[in-house]
C-alpha positions as a printed NumPy array, in Angstrom:
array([[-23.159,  30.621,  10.36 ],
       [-24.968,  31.731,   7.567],
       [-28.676,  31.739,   7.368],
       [-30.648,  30.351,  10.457],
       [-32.562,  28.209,   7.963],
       [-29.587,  25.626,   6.76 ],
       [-28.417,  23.134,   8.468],
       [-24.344,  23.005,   8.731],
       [-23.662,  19.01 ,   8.753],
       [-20.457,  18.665,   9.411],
       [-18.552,  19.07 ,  12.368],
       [-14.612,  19.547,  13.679],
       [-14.766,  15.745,  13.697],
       [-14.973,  15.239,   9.79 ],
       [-11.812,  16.886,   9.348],
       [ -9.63 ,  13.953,   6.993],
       [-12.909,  13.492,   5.443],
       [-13.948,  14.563,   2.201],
       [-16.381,  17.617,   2.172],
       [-18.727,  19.555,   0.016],
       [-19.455,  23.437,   0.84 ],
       [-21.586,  26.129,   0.111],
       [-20.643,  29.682,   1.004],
       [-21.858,  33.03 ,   1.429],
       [-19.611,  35.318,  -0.723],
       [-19.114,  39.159,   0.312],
       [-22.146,  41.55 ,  -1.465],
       [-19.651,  42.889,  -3.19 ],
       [-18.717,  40.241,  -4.883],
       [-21.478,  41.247,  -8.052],
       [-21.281,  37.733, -10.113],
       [-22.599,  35.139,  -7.557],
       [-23.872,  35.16 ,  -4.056],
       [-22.643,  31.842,  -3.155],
       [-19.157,  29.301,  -4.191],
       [-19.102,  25.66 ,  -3.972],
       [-15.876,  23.899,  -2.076],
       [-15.294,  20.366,  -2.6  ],
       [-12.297,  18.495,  -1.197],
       [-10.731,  16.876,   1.65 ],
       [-10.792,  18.891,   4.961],
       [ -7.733,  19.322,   6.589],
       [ -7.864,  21.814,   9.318],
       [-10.812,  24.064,  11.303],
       [ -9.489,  25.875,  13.39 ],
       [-10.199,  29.439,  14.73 ],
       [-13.308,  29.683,  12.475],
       [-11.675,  28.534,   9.758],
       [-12.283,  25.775,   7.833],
       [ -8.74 ,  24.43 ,   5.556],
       [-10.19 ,  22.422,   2.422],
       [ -7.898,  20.705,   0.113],
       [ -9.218,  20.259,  -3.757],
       [ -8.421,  17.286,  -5.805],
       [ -6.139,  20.378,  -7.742],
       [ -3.33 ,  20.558,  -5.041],
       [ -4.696,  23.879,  -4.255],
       [ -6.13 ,  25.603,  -1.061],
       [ -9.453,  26.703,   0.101],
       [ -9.958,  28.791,   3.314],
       [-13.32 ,  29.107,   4.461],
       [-14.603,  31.15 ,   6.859],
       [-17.567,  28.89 ,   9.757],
       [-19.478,  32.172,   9.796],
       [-19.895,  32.076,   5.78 ],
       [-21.177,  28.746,   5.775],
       [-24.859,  28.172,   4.689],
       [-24.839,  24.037,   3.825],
       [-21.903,  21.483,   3.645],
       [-22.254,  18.105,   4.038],
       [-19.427,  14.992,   3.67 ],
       [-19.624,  13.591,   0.069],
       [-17.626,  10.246,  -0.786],
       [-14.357,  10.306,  -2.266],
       [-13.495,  10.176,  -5.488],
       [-12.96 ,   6.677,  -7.322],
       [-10.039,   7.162,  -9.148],
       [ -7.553,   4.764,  -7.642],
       [ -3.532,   5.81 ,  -6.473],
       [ -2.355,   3.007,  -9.305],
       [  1.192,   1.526,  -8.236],
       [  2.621,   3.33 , -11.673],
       [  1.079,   6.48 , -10.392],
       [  2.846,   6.618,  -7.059],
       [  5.946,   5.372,  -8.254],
       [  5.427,   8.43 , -10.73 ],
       [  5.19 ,  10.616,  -8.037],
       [  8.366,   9.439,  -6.365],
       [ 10.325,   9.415,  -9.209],
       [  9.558,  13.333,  -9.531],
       [ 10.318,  13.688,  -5.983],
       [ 13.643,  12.252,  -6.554],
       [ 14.59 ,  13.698,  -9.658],
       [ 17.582,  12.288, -11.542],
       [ 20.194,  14.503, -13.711],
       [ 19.038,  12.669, -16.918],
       [ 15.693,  11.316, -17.604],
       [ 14.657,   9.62 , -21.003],
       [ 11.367,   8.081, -22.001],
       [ 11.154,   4.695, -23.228],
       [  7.449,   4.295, -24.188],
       [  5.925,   3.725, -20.52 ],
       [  9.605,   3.652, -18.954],
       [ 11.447,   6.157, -17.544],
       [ 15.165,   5.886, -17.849],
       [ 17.122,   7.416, -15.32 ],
       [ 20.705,   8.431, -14.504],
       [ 22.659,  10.342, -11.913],
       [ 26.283,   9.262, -11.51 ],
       [ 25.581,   6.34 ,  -9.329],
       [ 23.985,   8.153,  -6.364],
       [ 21.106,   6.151,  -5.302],
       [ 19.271,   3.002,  -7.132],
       [ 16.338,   5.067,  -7.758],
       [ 17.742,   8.004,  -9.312],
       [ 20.086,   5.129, -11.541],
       [ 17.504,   2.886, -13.046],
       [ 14.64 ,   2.153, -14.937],
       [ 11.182,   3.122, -13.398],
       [  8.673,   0.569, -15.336],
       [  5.434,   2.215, -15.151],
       [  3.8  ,   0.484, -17.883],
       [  5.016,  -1.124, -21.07 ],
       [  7.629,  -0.381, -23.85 ],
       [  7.582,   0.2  , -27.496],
       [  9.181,  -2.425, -29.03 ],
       [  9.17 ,  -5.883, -27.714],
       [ 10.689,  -6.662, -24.716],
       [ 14.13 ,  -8.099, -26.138],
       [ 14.713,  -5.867, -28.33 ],
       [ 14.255,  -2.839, -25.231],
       [ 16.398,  -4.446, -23.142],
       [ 19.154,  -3.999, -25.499],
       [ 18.205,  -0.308, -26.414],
       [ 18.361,  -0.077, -22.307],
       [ 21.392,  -1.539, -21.814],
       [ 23.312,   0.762, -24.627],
       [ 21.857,   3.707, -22.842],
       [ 23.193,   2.797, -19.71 ],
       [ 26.521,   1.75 , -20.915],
       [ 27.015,   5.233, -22.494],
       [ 26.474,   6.377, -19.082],
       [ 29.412,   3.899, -17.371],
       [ 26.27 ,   2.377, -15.17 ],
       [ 25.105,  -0.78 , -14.554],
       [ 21.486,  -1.642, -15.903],
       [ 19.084,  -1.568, -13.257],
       [ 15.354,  -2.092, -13.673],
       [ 12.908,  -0.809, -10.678],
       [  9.778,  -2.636, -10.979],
       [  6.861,  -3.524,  -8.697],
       [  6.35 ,  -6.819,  -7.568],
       [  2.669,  -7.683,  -9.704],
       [  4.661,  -5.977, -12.758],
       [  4.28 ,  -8.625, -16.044],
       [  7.737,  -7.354, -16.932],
       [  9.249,  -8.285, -13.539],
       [  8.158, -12.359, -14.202],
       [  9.933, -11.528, -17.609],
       [ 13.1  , -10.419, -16.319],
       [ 13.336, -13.304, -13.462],
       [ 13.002, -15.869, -16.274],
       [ 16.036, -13.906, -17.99 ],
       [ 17.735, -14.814, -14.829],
       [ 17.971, -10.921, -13.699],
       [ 18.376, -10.831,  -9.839],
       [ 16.242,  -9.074,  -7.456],
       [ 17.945,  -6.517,  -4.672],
       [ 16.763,  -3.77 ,  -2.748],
       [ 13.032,  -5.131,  -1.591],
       [ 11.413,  -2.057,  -0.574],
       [  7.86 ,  -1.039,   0.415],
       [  5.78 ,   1.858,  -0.89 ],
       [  3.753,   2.815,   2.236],
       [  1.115,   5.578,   2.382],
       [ -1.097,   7.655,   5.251],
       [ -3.57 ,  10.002,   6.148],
       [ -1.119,  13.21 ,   7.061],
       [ -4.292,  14.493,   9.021],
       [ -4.504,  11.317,  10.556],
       [ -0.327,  11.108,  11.115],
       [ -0.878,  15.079,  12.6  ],
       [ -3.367,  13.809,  15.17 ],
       [ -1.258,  10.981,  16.651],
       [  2.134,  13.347,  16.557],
       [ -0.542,  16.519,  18.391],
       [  1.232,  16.336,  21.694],
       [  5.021,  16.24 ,  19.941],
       [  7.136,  19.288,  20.603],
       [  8.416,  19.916,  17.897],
       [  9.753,  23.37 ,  18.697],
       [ 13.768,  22.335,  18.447],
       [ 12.764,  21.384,  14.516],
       [ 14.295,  24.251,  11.446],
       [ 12.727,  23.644,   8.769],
       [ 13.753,  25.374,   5.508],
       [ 13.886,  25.298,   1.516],
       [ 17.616,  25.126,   1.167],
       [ 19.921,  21.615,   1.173],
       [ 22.799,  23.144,   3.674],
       [ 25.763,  21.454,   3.9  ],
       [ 25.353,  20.777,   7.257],
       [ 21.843,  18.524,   6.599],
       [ 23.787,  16.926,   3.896],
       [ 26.726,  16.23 ,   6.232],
       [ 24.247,  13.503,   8.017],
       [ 22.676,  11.702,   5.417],
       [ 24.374,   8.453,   5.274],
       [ 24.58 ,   7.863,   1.533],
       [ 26.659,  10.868,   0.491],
       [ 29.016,   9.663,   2.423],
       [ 29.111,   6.43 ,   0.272],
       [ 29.202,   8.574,  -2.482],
       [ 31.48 ,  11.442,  -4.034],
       [ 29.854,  11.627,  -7.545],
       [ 28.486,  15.543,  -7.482],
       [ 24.993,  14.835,  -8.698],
       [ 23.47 ,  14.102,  -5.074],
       [ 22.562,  17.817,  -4.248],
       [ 20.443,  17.551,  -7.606],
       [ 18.629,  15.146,  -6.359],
       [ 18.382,  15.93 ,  -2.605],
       [ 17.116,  19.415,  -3.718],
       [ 14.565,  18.07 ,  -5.571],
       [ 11.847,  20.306,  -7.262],
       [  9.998,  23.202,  -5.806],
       [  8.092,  21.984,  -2.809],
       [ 11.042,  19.869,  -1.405],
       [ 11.26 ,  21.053,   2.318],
       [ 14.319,  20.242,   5.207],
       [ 14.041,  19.549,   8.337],
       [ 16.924,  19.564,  10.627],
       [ 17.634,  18.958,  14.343],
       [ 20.722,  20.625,  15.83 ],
       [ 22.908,  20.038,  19.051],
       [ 22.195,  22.953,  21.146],
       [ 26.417,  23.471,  22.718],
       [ 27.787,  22.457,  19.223],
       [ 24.929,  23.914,  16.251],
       [ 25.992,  20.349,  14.776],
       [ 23.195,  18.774,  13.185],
       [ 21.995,  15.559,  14.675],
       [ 18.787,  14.903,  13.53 ],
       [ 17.637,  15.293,   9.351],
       [ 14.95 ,  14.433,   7.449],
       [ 12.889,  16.057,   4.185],
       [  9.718,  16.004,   2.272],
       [  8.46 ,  17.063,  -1.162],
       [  5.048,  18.195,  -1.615],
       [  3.807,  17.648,  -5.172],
       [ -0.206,  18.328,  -5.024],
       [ -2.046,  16.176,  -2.641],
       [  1.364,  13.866,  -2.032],
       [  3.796,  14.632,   0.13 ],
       [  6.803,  11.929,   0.126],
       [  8.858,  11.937,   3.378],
       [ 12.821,  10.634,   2.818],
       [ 16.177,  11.338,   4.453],
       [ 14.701,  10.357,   8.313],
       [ 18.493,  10.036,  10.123],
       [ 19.571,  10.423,  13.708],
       [ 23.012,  10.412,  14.781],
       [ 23.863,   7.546,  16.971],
       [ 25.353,   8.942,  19.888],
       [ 20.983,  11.548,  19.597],
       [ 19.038,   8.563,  19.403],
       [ 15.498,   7.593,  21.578],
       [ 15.34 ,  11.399,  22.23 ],
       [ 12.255,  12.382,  20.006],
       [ 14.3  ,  13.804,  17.539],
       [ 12.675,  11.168,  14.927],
       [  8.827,  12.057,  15.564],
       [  9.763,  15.556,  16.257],
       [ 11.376,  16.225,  12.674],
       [  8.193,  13.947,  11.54 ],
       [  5.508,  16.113,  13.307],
       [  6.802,  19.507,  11.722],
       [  7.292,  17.88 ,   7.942],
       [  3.565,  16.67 ,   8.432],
       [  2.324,  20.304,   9.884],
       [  4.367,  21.89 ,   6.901],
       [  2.87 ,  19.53 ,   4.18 ],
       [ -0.636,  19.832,   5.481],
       [ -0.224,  23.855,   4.952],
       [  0.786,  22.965,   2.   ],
       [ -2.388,  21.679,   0.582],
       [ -1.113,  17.774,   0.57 ],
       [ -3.6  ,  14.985,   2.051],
       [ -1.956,  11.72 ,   1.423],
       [  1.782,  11.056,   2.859],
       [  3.794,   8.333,   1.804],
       [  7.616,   7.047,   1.573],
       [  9.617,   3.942,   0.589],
       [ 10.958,   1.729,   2.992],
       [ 13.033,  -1.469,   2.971],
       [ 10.952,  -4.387,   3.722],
       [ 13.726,  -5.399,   6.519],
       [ 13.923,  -1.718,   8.478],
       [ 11.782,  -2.527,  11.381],
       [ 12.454,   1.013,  13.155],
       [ 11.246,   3.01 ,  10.258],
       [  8.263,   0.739,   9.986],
       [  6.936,   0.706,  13.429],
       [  7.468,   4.512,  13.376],
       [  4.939,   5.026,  10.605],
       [  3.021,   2.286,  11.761],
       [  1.723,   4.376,  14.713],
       [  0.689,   7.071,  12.329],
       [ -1.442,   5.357,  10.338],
       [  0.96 ,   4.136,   8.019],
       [  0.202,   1.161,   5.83 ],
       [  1.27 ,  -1.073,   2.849],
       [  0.343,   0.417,  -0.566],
       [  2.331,  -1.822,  -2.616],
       [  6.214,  -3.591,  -3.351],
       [  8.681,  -3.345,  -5.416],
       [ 12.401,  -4.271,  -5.925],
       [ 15.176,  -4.037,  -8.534],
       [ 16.541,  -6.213, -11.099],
       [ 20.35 ,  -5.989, -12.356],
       [ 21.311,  -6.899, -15.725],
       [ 23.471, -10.377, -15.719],
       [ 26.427,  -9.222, -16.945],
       [ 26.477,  -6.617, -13.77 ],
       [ 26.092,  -9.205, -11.814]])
């Protein structure tokens, strides 16, 4: 551990906590006898210490070439409801994407709200009016409906209510520890889980809202950009899949999406299973903070992340134009 002299001060306990460490390099290393590691610990194990940096990327550090470390508070920047929803929107990538000052406009045939609307993550360039009508033309080129996803606090969402633009979809943005969510889920087996890089036909076969739609553009955004992992569950006497679900790490977030059990496979484990190895996966991957998007009124998917930690980071819904209406 270093030189008897220092004092190591943290312990297998801190690990979720944020760290600072000083190591020993190798004498051969002829620039500097000792590196600095700051970031959230997410593993030690086997000697090995697994830090996380505020970069997305990986530090391994050996126990024995420790000669100080000590936990450090985290940083103060804030996970913004614009940032998050950022985040998402990258995890969920649409076919066409256009920027509208702060706005994001969106469009993929019609598969999914999300990947079909506007993400409001701050304000426009013009007065509000006069975007609404550059919006709407955009969207009507496109043969879609004008759509507007916007948090719940959002100035622009009190604007569009008094325009008499509708609310739908009330969802939650929820977020978690993933070393705190890979502590509860220790004990799963999660053994009957394949997890993989490619969309195969047979995950897509399960999720629920291909079926509702035949447009082409949902394996774009299923895929989603490197980092997007699959996790799938399948009947042991028929290889069918029964059990789905997927994450995309980008940096320290990893956004879990596509949880589905088959009916006839339900209260079998298949759910935390599939959970447990998308956690283990993004953890390895260097990602600290999980999160997804819920609606407000699915009490199954709630109480599920509930257990692991899970909580309320903010809500949001969408707004359709009038004349969709």
């Amino acid at each position: 551990m270093g030189d008897a002299g220092q004092v190591k001060r943290i312990t297998p306990r801190d690990v979720g906590r944020r760290v600072s460490v000083r190591r020993e390099l190798p004498p051969e290393d002829a620039e500097a006898s000792y590196s600095d590691v700051v970031g959230d610990l997410v593993d030690w194990r086997d000697g090995v210490l697994t830090i996380t940096r505020r970069d997305g990327s990986i530090a391994r550090v050996a126990e024995a070439s420790i000669v100080a470390a000590k936990v450090v508070p985290p940083p103060v920047r804030r996970l913004t409801p614009a940032r998050l929803q950022d985040v998402a929107s990258r995890s969920w990538p649409a076919t066409e994407v256009a920027a509208f000052g702060e706005w994001l406009l969106r469009a993929a045939g019609g598969f999914t709200r999300r990947a079909n609307s506007v993400l409001v993550l701050g304000e426009p360039d013009m007065p509000f009016p006069e975007a609404l009508d550059r919006v709407d033309a955009w969207y009507s080129a496109r043969d879609l409906p004008t759509l507007f996803q916007v948090a719940h606090e959002d100035p622009f969402d009190r604007f569009l209510d008094a325009a008499g633009w509708p609310a739908e979809g009330d969802a939650l943005m929820r977020t978690g520890r993933l070393v705190r969510a890979a502590d509860v889920l220790r004990d799963v087996d999660a053994g009957r889980v394949e997890v993989g890089t490619t969309l195969t036909d047979g995950w897509v076969s399960l999720y629920h809202r291909v079926a509702q739609h035949a447009g082409g553009a949902e394996r774009h955004v299923l895929q989603g950009p490197p980092g997007t992992l699959f996790a799938t569950v399948s009947d042991p006497e028929s290889d069918r899949p029964v059990a789905i679900g997927r994450v995309c790490v980008l940096g320290r977030y990893a956004g879990f999406a596509g949880l589905e059990v088959d009916p006839a496979h339900r209260r079998r484990g298949h759910a935390r299973a599939i959970v447990k190895a998308l956690t283990d996966r993004a953890l390895a991957g260097g990602a600290v903070t999980g999160w997804l998007q819920v609606e407000s009124d699915n009490r199954a998917a709630r109480e599920l992340y509930d257990a692991l930690g899970y909580t309320d980071h903010h809500g949001y819904h969408y707004r359709r134009s009038p004349a969709a209406t």
